[in-house]
VEXBA-788011 format. One line per 3 residues: their letters; for each residue x, y, z of C-alpha. Coordinates in steps of 0.25 Angstrom, whole numbers, padded with zeros to 4 digits. Each point is the difference from the previous one (the first is absolute). Example, Ala and Ser with C-alpha at 12.3 -4.5 7.8 and 13.67 -1.06 7.14 Angstrom:
2
as	0049:-0018:0031; 0006:0014:-0002
//
This chain:
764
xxx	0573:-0183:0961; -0001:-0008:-0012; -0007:0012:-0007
xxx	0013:0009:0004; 0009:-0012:-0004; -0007:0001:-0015
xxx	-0001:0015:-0002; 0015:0000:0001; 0003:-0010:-0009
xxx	-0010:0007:-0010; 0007:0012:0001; 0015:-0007:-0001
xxx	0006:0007:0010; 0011:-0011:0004; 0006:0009:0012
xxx	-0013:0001:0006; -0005:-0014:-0002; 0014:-0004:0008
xxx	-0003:0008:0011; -0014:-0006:0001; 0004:-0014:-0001
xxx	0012:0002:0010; -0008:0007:0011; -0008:-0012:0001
xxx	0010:-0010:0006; -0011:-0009:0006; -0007:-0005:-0016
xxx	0013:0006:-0008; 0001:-0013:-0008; -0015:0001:-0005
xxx	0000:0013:-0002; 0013:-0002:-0007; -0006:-0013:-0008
xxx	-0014:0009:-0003; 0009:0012:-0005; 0010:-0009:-0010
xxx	-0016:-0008:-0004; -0006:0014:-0004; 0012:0007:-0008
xxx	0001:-0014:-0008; -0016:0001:-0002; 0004:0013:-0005
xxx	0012:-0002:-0009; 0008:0010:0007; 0014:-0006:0000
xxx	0007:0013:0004; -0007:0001:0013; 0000:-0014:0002
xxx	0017:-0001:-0002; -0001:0011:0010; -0009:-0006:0011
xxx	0008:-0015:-0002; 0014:0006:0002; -0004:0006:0014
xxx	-0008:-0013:0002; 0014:-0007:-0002; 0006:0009:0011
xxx	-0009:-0003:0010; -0001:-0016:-0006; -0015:0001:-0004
xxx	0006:-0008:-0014; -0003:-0013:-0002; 0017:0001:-0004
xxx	0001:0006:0014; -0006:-0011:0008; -0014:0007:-0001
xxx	-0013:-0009:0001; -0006:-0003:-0011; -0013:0003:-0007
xxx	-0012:-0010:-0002; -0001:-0005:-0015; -0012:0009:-0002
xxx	0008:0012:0005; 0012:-0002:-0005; 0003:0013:-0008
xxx	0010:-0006:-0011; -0013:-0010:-0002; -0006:0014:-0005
xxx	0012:0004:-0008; 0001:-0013:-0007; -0015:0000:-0004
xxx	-0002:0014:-0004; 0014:-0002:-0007; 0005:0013:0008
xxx	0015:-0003:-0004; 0008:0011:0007; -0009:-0003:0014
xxx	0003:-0014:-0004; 0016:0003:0001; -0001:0008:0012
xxx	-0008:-0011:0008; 0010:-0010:-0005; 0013:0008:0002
xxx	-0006:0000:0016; -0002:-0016:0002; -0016:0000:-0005
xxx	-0003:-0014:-0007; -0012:-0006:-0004; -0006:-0015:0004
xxx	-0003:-0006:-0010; -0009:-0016:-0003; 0012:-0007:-0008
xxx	0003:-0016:-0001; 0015:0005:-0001; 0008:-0002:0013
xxx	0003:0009:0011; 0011:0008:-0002; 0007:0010:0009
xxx	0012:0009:-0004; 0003:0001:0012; 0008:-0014:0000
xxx	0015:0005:-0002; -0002:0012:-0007; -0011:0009:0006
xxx	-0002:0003:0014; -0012:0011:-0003; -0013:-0005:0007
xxx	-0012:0001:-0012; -0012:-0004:-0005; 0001:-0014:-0008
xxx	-0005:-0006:-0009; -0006:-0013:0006; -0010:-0013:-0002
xxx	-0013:0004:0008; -0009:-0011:-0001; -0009:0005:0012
xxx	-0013:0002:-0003; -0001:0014:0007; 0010:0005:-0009
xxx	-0004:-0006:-0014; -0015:-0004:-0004; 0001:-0007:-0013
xxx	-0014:0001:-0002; 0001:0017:0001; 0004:0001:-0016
xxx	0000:0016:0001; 0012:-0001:0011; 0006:-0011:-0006
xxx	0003:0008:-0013; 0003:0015:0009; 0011:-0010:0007
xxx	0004:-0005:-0017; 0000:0014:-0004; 0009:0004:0011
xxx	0008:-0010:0000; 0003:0001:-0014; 0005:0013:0001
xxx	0011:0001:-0008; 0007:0012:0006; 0000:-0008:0013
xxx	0005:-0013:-0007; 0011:0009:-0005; 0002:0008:0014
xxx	0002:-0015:0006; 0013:-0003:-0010; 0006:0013:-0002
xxx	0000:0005:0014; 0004:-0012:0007; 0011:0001:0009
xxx	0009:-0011:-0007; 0001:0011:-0011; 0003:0012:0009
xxx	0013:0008:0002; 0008:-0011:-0012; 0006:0002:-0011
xxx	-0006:-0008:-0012; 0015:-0006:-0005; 0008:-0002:0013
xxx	-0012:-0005:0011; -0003:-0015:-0002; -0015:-0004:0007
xxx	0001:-0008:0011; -0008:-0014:-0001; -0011:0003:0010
xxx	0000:0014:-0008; -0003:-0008:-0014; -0011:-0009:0006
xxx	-0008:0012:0005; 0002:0008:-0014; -0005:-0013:-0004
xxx	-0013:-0001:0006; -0003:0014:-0003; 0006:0002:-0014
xxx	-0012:0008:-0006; -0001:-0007:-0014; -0001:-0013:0007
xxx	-0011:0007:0009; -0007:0005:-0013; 0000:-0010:-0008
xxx	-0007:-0008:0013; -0010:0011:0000; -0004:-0002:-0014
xxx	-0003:-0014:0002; -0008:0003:0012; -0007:0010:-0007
xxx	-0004:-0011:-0012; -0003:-0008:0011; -0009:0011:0006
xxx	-0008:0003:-0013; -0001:-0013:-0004; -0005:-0007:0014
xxx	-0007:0014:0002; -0015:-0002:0004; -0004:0014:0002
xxx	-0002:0014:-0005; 0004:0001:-0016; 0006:0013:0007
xxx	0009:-0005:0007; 0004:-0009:-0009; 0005:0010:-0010
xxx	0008:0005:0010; 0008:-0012:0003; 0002:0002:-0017
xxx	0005:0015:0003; 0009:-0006:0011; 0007:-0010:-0009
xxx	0002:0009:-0012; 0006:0011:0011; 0011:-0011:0003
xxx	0003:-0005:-0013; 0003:0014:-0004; 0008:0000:0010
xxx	0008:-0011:-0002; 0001:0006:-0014; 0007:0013:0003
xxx	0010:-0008:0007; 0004:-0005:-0013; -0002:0011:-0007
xxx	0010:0007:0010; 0011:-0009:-0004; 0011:0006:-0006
xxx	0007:-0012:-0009; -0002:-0013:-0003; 0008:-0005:0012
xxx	-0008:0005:0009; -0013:-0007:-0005; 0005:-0014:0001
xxx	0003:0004:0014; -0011:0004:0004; -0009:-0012:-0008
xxx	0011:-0010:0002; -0004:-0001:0016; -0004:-0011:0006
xxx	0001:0001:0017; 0001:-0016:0002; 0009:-0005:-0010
xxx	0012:-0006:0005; 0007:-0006:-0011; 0004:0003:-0014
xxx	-0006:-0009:-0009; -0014:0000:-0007; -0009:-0008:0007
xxx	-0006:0010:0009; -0011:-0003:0010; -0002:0015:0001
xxx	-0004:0013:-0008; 0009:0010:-0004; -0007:0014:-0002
xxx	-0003:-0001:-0016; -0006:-0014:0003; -0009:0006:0010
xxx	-0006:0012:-0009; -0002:-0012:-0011; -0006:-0009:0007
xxx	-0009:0007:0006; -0006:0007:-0010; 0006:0013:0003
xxx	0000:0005:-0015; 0004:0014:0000; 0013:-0002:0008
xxx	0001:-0012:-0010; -0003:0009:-0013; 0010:0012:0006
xxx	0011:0002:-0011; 0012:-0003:0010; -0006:-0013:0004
xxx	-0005:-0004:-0016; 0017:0002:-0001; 0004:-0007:0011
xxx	-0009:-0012:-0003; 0007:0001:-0015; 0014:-0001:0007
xxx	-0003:-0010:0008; -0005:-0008:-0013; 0013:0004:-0009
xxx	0009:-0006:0012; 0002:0014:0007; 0008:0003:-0013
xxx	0007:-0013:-0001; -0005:-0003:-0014; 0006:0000:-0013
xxx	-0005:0010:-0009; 0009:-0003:-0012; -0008:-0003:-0012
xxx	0004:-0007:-0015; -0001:0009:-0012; 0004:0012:0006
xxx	0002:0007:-0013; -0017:0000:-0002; -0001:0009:0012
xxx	0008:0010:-0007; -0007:0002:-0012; -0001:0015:-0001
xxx	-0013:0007:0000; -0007:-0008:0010; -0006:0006:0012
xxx	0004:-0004:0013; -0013:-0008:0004; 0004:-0008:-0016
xxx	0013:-0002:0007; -0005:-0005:0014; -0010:-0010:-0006
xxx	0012:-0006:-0009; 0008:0000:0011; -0010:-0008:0008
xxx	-0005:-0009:-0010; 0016:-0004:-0004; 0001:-0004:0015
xxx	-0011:-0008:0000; 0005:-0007:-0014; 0013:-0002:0007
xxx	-0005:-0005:0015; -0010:-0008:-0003; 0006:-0011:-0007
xxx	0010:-0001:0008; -0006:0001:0012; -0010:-0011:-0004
xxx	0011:-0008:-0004; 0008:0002:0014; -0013:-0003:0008
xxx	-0001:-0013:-0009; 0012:-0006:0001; 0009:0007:0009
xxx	-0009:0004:0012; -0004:-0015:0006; 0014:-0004:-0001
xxx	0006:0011:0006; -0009:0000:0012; 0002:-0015:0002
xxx	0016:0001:0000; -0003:0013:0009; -0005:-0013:0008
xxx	0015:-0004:0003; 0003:0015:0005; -0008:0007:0008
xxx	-0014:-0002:-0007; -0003:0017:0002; 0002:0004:-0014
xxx	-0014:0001:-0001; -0004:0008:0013; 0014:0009:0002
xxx	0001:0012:-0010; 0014:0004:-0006; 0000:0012:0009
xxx	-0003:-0009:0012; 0011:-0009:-0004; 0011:0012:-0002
xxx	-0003:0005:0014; 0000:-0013:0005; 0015:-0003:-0007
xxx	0004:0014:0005; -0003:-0005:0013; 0007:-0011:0002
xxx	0012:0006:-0006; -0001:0011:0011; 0000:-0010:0012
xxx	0012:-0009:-0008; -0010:-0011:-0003; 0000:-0002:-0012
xxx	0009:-0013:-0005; 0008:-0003:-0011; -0009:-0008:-0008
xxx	-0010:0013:-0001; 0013:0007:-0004; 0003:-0008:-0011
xxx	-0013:-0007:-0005; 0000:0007:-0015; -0008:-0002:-0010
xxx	-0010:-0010:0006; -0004:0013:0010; 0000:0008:-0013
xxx	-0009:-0008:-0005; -0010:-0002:0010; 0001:0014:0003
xxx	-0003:0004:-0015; -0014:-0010:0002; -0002:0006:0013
xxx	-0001:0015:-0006; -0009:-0005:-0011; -0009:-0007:0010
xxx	0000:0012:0009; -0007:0010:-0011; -0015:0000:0001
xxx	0000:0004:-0013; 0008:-0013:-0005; -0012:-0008:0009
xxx	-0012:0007:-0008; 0007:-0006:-0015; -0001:-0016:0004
xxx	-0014:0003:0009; -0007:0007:-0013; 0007:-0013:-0009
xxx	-0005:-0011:0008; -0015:0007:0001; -0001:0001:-0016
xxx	0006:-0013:-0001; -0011:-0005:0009; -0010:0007:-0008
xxx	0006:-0006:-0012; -0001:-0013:0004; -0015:0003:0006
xxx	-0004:0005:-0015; 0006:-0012:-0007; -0007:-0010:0010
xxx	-0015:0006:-0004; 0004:0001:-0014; 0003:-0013:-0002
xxx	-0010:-0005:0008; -0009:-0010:-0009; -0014:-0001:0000
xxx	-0002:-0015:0003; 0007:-0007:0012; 0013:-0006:-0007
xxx	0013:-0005:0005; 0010:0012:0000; 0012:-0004:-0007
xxx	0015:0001:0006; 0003:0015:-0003; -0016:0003:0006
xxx	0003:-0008:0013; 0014:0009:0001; -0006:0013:-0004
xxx	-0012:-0003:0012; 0008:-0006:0009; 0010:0012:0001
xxx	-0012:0009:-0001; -0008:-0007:0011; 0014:0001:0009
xxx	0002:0014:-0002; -0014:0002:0004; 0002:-0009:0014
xxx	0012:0010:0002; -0007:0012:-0001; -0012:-0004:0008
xxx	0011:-0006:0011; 0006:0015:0001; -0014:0008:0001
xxx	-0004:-0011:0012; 0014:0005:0007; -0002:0015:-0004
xxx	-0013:-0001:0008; 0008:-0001:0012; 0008:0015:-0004
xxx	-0006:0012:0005; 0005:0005:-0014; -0015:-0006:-0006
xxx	-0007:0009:-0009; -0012:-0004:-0010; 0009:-0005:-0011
xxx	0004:-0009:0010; -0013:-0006:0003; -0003:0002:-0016
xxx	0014:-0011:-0003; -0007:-0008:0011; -0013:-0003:-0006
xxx	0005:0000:-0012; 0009:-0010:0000; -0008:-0009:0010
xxx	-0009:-0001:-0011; 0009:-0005:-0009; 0006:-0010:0007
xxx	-0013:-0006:0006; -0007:0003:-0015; 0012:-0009:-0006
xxx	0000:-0010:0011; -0013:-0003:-0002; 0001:0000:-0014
xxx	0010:-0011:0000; -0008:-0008:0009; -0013:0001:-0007
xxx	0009:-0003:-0013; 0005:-0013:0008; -0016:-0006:0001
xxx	-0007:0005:-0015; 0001:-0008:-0013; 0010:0004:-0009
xxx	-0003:0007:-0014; -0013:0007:0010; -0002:0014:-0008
xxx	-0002:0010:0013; -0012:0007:-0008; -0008:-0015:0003
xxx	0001:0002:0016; -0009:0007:0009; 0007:0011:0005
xxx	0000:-0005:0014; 0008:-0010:-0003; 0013:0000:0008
xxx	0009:0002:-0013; -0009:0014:-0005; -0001:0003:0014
xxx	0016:0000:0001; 0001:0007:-0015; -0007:0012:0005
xxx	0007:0001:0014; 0014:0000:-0008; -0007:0011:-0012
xxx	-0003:0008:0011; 0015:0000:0006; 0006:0001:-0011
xxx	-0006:0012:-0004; 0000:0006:0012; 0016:-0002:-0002
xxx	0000:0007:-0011; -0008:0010:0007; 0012:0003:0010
xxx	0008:0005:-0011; -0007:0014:0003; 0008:0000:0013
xxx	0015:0002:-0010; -0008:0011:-0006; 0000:0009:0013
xxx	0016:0001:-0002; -0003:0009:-0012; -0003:0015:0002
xxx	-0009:-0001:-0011; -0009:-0012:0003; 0002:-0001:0015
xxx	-0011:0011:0004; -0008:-0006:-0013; 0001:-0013:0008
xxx	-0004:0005:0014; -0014:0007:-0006; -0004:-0011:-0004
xxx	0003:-0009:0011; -0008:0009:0008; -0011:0000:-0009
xxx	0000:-0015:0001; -0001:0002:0015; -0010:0010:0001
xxx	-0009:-0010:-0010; 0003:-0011:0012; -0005:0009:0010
xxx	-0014:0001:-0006; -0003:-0012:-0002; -0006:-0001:0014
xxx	-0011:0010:-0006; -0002:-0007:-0011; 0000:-0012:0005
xxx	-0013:0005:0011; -0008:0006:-0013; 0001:-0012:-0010
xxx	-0005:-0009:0012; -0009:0009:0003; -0007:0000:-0013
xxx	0002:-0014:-0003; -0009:-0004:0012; -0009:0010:-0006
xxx	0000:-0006:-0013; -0003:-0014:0004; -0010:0001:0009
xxx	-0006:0009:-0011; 0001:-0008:-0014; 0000:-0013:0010
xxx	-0014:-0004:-0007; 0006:0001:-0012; 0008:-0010:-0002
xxx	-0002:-0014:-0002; -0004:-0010:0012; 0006:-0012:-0002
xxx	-0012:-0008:0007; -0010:0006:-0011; 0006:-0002:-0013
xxx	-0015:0007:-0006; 0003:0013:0006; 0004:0006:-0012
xxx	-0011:-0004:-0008; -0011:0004:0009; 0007:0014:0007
xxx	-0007:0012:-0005; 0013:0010:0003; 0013:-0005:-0006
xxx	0013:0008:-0002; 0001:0006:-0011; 0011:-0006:-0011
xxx	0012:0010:0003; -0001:-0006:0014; 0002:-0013:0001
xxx	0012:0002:0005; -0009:0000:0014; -0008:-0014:0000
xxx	0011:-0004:0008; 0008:0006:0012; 0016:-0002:-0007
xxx	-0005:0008:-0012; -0007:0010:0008; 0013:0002:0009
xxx	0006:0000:-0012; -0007:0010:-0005; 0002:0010:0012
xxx	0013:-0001:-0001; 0004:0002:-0012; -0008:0014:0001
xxx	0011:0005:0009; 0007:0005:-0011; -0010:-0002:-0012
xxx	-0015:0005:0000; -0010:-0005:-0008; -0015:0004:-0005
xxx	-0013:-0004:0010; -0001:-0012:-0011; 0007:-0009:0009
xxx	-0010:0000:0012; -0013:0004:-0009; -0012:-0012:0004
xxx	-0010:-0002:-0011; -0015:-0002:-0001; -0003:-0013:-0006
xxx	-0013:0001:-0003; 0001:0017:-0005; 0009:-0003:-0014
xxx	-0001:0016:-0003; 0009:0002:0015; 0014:-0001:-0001
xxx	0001:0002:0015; -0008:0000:0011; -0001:0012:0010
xxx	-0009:-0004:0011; 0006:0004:0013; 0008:-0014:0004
xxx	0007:0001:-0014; 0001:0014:-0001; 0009:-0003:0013
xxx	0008:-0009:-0007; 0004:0013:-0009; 0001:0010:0011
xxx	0009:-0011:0007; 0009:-0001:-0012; 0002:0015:-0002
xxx	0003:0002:0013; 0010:-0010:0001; 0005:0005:-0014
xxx	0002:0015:0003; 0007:-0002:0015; 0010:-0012:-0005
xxx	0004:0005:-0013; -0004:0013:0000; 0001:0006:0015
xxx	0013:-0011:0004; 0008:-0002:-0011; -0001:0016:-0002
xxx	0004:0001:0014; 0012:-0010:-0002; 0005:0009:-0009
xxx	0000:0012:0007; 0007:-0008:0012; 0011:-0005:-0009
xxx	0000:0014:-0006; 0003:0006:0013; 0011:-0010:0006
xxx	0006:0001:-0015; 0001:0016:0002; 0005:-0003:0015
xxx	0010:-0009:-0005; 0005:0007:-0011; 0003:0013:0009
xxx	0009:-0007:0007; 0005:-0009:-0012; 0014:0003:0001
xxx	0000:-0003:0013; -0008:-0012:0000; 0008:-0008:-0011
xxx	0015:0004:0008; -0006:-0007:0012; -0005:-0013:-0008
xxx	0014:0000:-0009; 0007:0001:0013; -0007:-0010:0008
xxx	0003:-0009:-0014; 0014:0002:-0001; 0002:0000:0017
xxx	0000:-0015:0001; 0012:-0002:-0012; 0008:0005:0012
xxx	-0003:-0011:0007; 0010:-0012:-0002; -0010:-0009:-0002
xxx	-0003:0005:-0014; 0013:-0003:-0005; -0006:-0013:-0005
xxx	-0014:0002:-0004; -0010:-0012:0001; 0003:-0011:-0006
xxx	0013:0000:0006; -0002:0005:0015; 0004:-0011:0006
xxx	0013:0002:-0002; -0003:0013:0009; -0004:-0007:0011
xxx	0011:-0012:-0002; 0009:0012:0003; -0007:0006:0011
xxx	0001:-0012:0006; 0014:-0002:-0003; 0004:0014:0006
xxx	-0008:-0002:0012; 0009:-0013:0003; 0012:0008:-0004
xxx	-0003:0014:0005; 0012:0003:0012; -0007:0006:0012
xxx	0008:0012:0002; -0002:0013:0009; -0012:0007:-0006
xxx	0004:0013:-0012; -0005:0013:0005; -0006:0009:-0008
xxx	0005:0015:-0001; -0011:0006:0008; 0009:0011:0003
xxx	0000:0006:-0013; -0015:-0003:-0003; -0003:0008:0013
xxx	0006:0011:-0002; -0002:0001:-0014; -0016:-0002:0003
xxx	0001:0013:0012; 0006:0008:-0012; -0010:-0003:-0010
xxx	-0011:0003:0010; 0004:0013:0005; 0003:0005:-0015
xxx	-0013:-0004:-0001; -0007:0009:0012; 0010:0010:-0005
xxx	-0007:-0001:-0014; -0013:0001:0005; 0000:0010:0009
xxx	0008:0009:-0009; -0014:-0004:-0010; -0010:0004:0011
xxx	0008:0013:0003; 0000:0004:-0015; -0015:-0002:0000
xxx	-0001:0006:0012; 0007:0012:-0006; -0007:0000:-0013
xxx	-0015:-0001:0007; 0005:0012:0009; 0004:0008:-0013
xxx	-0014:-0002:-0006; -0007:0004:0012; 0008:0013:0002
xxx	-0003:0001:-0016; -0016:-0002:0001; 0000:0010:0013
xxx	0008:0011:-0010; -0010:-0003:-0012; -0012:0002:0010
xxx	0005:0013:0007; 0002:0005:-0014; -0013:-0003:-0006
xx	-0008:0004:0011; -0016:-0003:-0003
//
């Protein structure tokens, strides 16, 4: 029976496998499920549409009210893993879903909208259905799951989107919280974290592992042609503007939008994608709210002067013009304006100019709005003049870049000056350290609370360390200053002292201050991918120090258990004068155990002759060295260790740092976008609008709004549009594709047909 069921399927005759199926009206469902299981195996969707239309006559469907099938039969389980897309749409279009291991709540579209029984996509946490200890079905469940044609097939054919017209049919509420749940960028960008998760926690085959990598890559392109298929602008900042659970319309969001999901998380080719690299830049210019007027127009004009001459002057007159008066604005216009904001409403850090229009439009519509908000003039003007400014990324980079060089300034002044005895500072030196030990708490204050932001990264942590020891190198300074004589020169003290030990904690801060300068560096075209290189060399240097570290212990037990009898016993203090072997005079550097760990390790990037191990025969003055079998070890040893730590290692280092530099540099463009935009993301933030030291008045503020904010009905988003807008995108998209595969199709069937011609006219 099942023979005759299969021989018919192989030879895809639909009328004849209906008629099979129907004339067995006791098992009709499992032939029908083992008919729609084989053709899906065989990537037959012709036969297959065929065989599921009759099945929805006769409600075999799972659309229809038809059983379903077990996971492990479940035919679109089959499309989605082979990636069978047009069996895929046919299985779909008749009610076939796949179960799926998910910490995202159950969802049903039958609530409101949808009344089609199907396949969901549920938590199953029964150990039947999922073994977390079975890697290989764990990642065929991934794979499937990630299917991007069935993410897409969830959105675009949902019922909320069916028989409407995109400018007249609004979505119902229950229709916008399934769309929601199911919105296939949020479902991708969860699935590349899973898959990190996956290749990072990931304990088995290498194999597999690779495929996870393959999987992710798969989804960010993906998520990339949906930019790519934007047509303006406009339709960029809606889909990247998104954020599913914001319900206000200032700028202190608990939740991600779309962009600060991609950036976030690492996600660095939909972060390096042209339309996002232009968005991000609108974003930082204010979304074209700032003034691009410059002084000196005339220069700009100068004929013969190409138009990249012409940009640059352009740019350089802005900056001669913005930065001053910016610097002077944040100075001594920007704490006063935010503390009289105090008396208002306190939000003029934390609502935008656009937010502020929408909010006046709307009070105007419901007759809200008072004569007081009418007639308020030039103190409005004014705040609204300082609240544009504030509202610029752009204007927040200029007093962030003044207040760090300023720092540094200061940081440089305080070791110049620095004397070499312990004297009294005089008034200007106490001022000059007191405001640089102050600036230093500031910063160290800010990177303890940035440990607390999921935004971390490792300059981050750098700022951390790095300004933990200058604060603890400067406070215990100060307080080994308190309890040391005056007029003391530091050279005279041991360098365990309390005061040299604080000196070198505060060196070594301050230069690795200095040392965060490389980070600015990353915003220039020309250095940024200069910078990363060698950042990653740096790194891979950290990662072998495991292996070094194993080899120079290694040897360095060798060594002193070897040349242990050569050095002096301090309970025989006639040892040297009656031993007949002694090291040789280029080796004293092994009497003792510090000089001979010295020794090894200095070899790690220098080598040296077999003179600075050779033992001597006291009593044979013609022998320079001996040879006898315990000393020749001693050489043997030496070579050895020579040739693998710097000949065999530190040649190996370079061939590693080689590689990741050749790895880096192919993908440098899009390497230094994703680290210039990851630098530049957090000026949109509010709370860069005053840089350490002055953050305080941030938070004054916040704290001021948060008493002041008026609990209103929450904003909603215009979901609408973006939903519609991200169904367009994604069938243009498919469109594209398909249109590409049948090209190719075409052009493969063209060479064929040509190679069949050139054989039957050159006949051996």
């Amino acid at each position: 029976m099942e023979q005759t069921l299969k021989k018919l399927i192989e030879e895809r005759d639909n009328e004849a496998i209906i008629n099979f199926i129907d004339s067995h009206s006791s098992d009709r469902n499992e032939k029908f499920k083992s008919s729609v299981h084989q053709l899906t195996v065989w990537n037959d969707p012709e036969t297959l549409q065929s065989i599921l239309t009759w099945g929805e006559k006769k409600s075999l469907t799972p659309a229809t009210g038809g059983n379903g099938c077990q996971d492990k039969d479940n035919p679109i389980l089959v499309a989605c893993q082979e990636d069978f897309r047009r069996c895929m749409g046919c299985l779909y279009q008749h009610g076939y879903r796949m179960k799926e291991v998910q910490d995202e709540a159950y969802y049903e579209e039958d609530k409101g909208c949808v009344s089609q029984r199907s396949y969901r996509m549920k938590e199953v946490k029964d150990e039947t259905d999922y073994e977390e200890d079975d890697q290989v079905r764990q990642f065929l469940r991934f794979h499937a799951a990630s299917n991007i044609c069935y993410l897409s097939l969830e959105f675009t054919e949902h019922k909320a989107f069916q028989n409407k017209e995109q400018s007249t049919t609004e979505l119902t509420t229950e229709e916008i919280d399934i769309l929601d749940q199911i919105d296939p960028l949020r479902k991708v960008f969860k699935k590349m974290k899973d898959a990190d998760s996956n290749v990072e926690d990931f304990q088995g085959s290498s194999e597999l592992k690779s495929n996870y990598i393959g999987i992710k890559k798969k989804l960010e392109a993906f998520t990339g042609g949906i930019l790519t298929q934007c047509r303006s602008m406009h339709e960029v900042k809606t889909i990247l503007d998104h954020n599913p659970d914001d319900d206000d319309d200032d700028e202190l969001d608990d939740a991600y939008t779309n962009w600060q999901v991609a950036l976030f998380t690492g996600h660095k080719d939909i972060v390096s994608h042209p339309n996002f690299q232009q968005y991000l830049w609108r974003k930082m210019a204010g979304d074209g709210s700032i003034n691009t007027e410059i002084p000196f127009k005339f220069l700009k004009d100068i004929p013969n002067l190409g138009s990249t001459t012409k940009s640059r002057m352009k740019r350089v007159l802005w900056n001669i013009k913005n930065f001053p008066l910016t610097i002077l604005t944040f100075l001594f216009c920007y704490p006063f304006v935010v503390l009289t904001d105090f008396l208002r409403k306190g939000d003029i850090l934390f609502v935008n100019p656009k937010a502020l229009e929408a909010r006046r439009l709307k009070e105007i519509e419901n007759d809200v709005e008072n004569q007081q908000t009418d007639n308020e003039g030039s103190p409005q003007g004014c705040f609204d003049y300082f609240r544009k400014r504030m509202h610029i990324p752009l204007f927040r980079m200029i007093p962030y870049l003044f207040t760090k060089v300023t720092y540094l300034i200061l940081l440089f002044v305080s070791i110049w000056h620095k004397g070499h005895s312990m004297l009294e500072p005089n008034f200007q030196e106490q001022i000059l350290l007191s405001i640089t030990f102050i600036i230093s708490i500031s910063y160290l204050v800010d990177d303890t609370v940035q440990l607390f932001r999921p935004k971390y990264s490792f300059w981050n942590c750098f700022s951390l360390l790095t300004h933990l020891l200058l604060v603890c190198g400067a406070v215990l300074m100060y307080v080994s200053y308190q309890f040391s004589p005056i007029g003391t020169n530091l050279a005279d003290l041991s360098g365990n002292s309390a005061v040299n030990v604080s000196l070198a904690l505060f060196s070594f801060g301050a230069g690795m201050e200095f040392f965060s300068v490389l980070q600015w560096l990353t915003l220039l075209e020309t250095t940024g991918p200069m910078v990363l290189c060698v950042l990653h060399a740096i790194k891979d240097a950290l990662r072998m120090v495991s292996i070094y570290i194993v080899l120079f212990v290694a040897h360095s037990i060798a060594f002193i258990s070897l040349y242990k009898p050569f050095q002096p016993d301090p309970t025989n203090t006639t040892q040297q004068l009656n031993t007949t072997y002694v090291l040789a005079k280029d080796a004293n550097a092994l009497k003792s155990q510090r000089g001979l760990i010295s020794t090894l390790f200095w070899r790690i990037i220098a080598s040296a002759g077999p003179e600075m191990v050779n033992i001597k025969n006291t009593m044979d003055p013609t022998d320079d060295f001996s040879l006898e079998f315990s000393h020749l070890m001693g050489l043997v040893l030496w070579g050895v260790y020579q040739i693998i730590v710097y000949v065999l290692m530190l040649n190996l280092l370079i061939a590693v740092m080689n590689t990741s530099y050749s790895e880096l540099w192919q993908n440098a463009q899009r390497e230094s976008k994703y680290h210039k935009s990851k630098f530049l993301a957090k000026f949109l933030e509010p709370l860069e609008i005053f840089p350490v030291p002055f953050r305080w008045i941030y938070y004054l503020a916040r704290a001021v709004y948060a008493c002041k904010k008026e609990k209103k009905d929450p904003i909603k988003q215009d979901k609408k549009k973006y939903f519609w807008l991200l169904r367009e995108l994604i069938l243009n998209k498919q469109e594209a594709e398909y249109e590409k595969s049948d090209d190719d199709k075409m052009t493969d069937l063209k060479m064929d047909i040509f190679n069949e011609l050139r054989k039957f006219n050159n006949p051996k």
